[in-house]
N, C-alpha and C positions, 0 to 999 in steps of 0.2 A: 183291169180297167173296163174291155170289153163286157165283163160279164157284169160287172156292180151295175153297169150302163144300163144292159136287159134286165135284171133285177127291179133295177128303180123304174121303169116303165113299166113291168107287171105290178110293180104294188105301189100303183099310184096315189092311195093314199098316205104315202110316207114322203117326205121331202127330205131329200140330202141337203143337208147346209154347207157342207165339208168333209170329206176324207182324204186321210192318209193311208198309203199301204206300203207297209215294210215286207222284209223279206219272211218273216217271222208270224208278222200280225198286223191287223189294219186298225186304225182310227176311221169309227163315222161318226158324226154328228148329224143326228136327224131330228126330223119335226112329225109328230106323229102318232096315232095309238097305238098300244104296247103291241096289242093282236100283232097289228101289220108292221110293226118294226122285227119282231120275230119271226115272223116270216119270209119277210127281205132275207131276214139272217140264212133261214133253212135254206130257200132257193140258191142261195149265194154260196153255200155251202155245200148243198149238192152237185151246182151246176161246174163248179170245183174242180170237186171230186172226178165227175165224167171229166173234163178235161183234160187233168193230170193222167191219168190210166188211158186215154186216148194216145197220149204221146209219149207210152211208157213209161211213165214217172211214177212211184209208189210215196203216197203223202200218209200216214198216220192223220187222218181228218177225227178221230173221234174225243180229243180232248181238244178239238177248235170249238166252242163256246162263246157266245155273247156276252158280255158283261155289263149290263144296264145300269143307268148312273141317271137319274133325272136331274136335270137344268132349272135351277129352281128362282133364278133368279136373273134381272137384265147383265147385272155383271158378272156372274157363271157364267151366262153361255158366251159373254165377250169371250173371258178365260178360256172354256172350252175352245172356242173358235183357233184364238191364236196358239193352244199349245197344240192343237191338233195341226194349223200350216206349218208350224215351226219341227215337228217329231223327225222328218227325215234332215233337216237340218242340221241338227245336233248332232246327228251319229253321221254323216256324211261331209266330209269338208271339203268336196268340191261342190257344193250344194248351195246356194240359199233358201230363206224362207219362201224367195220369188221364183227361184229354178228350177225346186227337186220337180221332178215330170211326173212320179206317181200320186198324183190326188190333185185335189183342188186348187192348192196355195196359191199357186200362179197366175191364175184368173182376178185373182181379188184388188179392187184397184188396179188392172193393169189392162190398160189401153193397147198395149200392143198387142198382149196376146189374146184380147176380145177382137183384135181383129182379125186374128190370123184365124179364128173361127168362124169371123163372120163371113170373109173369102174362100172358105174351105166350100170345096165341090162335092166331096168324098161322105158319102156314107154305109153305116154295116147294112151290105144287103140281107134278104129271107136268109136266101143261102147260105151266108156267112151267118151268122146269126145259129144256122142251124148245127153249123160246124163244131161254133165256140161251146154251146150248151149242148149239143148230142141230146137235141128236143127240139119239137113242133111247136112249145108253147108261148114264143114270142111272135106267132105266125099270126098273131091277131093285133098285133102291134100295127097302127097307121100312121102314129108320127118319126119320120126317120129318127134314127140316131146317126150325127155330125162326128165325123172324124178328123183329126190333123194329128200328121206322119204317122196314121196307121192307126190308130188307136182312140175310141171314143173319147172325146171331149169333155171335160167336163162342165162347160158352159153350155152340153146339148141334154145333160141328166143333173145337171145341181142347180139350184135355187141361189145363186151367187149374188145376184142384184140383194135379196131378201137377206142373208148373211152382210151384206156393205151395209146395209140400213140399219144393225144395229150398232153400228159403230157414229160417231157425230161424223167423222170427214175421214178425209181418207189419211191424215196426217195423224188423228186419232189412233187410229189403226195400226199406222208404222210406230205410233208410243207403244201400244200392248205390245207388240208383238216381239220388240226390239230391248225393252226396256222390265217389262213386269215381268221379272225371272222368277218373283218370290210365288207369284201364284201358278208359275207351273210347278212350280216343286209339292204347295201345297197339294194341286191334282192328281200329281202321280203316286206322292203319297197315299190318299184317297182310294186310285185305283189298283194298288199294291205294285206299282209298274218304274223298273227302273228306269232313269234317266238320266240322261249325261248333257253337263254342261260344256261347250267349247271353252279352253282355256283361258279365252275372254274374259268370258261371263261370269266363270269359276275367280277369275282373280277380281272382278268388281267386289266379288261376294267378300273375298278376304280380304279386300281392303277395307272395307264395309267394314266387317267385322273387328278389325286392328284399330282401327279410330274408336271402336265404340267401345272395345274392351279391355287394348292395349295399350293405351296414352295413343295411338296413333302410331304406331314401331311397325317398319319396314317388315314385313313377313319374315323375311330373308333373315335379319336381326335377331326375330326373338329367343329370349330363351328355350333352351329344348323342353322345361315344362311345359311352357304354351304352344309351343309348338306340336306338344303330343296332344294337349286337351283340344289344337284348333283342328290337328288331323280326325281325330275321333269325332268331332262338329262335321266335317266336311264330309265323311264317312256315313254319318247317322243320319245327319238332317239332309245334305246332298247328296247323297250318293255316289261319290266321286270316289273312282279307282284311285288304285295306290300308285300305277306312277303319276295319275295328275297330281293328288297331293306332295308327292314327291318332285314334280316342278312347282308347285305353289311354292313349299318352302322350305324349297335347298336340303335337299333331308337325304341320305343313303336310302339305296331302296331295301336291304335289311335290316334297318331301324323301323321303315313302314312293314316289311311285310313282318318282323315280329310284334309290330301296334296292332298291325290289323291279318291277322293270317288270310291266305285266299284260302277257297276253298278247291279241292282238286277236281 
């Protein structure tokens, strides 16, 4: 968080709209030319680096890579937007799209935690600063970065206001984000990037599905032909692990894992 923070104030020509950072890999959504989006990237990448090997941690950084994707449209980047506050979501279930604390989500529509910013006293000193990157060159930085419980803010390095604006209202926003599953599937497709639906969302889909394909028959019901053709759907088109489809519908889980073998 720290460091994407100093990052986006060296390369102020790029505007964060939103990030996510997993354990793995992060989601950003930026505004910006390609030059200095790539560059964000390098900085953030080496400043990393030094961090990691600072506190003895050894990271394999050489196959961390950008993957550029242009936003080509007002409703892409809606999409963009909400599959990016939603990504720790999904794989975290003690999380909301409003709670995960690594990225932006939380800020968006959310008056309380615009406030807990706008109260916040705390910001990363030179010092700190010089710490986090093991470098001088945020030494030329004069607008603070704002921090609450320790960690920059993202309402002191994202462009959050400009991200709400394209949304019509803030109810607008709770529809993407809650409700358009179809088009984060398309994205990640897209980005070759798997994704996991909460069992929720996963069973809207196959109900979805059972009305439109099967008279409407209880998942749990159908035949074990459709049953195989709907696991392989949920497999291909969703991405969904064998035991979720194995709670979808009621299925032994060596009936799934010889449908779909894992890989070892």
């Amino acid at each position: 968080m720290n460091i994407l923070a100093i990052c986006s104030r060296l390369v102020s020509e790029v505007k964060i709209i939103t990030f996510q950072i997993m354990n793995n890999h992060l989601h950003l959504t930026l505004s910006g030319p390609r030059e200095g989006v790539l560059r964000l990237f390098r900085l953030l990448k080496r400043y990393l680096g030094k961090y990691l090997r600072s506190r003895g941690l050894y990271a394999d950084l050489s196959q961390f890579e950008g993957k550029l994707r242009e936003l080509c449209s007002l409703q892409d980047l809606r999409n963009v937007i909400t599959y990016n506050n939603r990504n720790g979501y999904v794989v975290n279930p003690d999380s909301t799209p409003f709670t995960y604390p690594w990225g932006a989500n939380a800020y968006y529509f959310n008056y309380f935690a615009e406030s807990r910013f706008r109260e916040s006293r705390s910001f990363l000193s030179k010092a700190e600063r010089r710490a986090i990157i093991h470098s001088h060159d945020s030494d030329v930085l004069n607008e603070p970065i704002k921090t609450v419980d320790g960690f920059a803010c993202p309402m002191s390095f994202c462009s959050i206001s400009f991200g709400e604006g394209l949304f019509r209202c803030a109810s607008h926003y709770f529809r993407e984000i809650s409700r358009n599953i179809e088009s984060q599937k398309d994205i990640a497709k897209e980005l070759g990037e798997q994704v996991f639906y909460t069992d929720d969302e996963l069973f809207s889909v196959v109900l979805t599905i059972c009305k439109d394909k099967y008279d409407g028959q209880k998942p749990s019901l159908l035949p074990v032909a459709a049953k195989s053709e709907l696991a392989l759907l949920l497999h291909n088109e969703y991405n969904a692990g064998n035991k979720q489809i194995q709670r979808m519908l009621r299925l032994e889980a060596s009936f799934v894992n010889s449908l779909l073998p894992q890989k070892c």
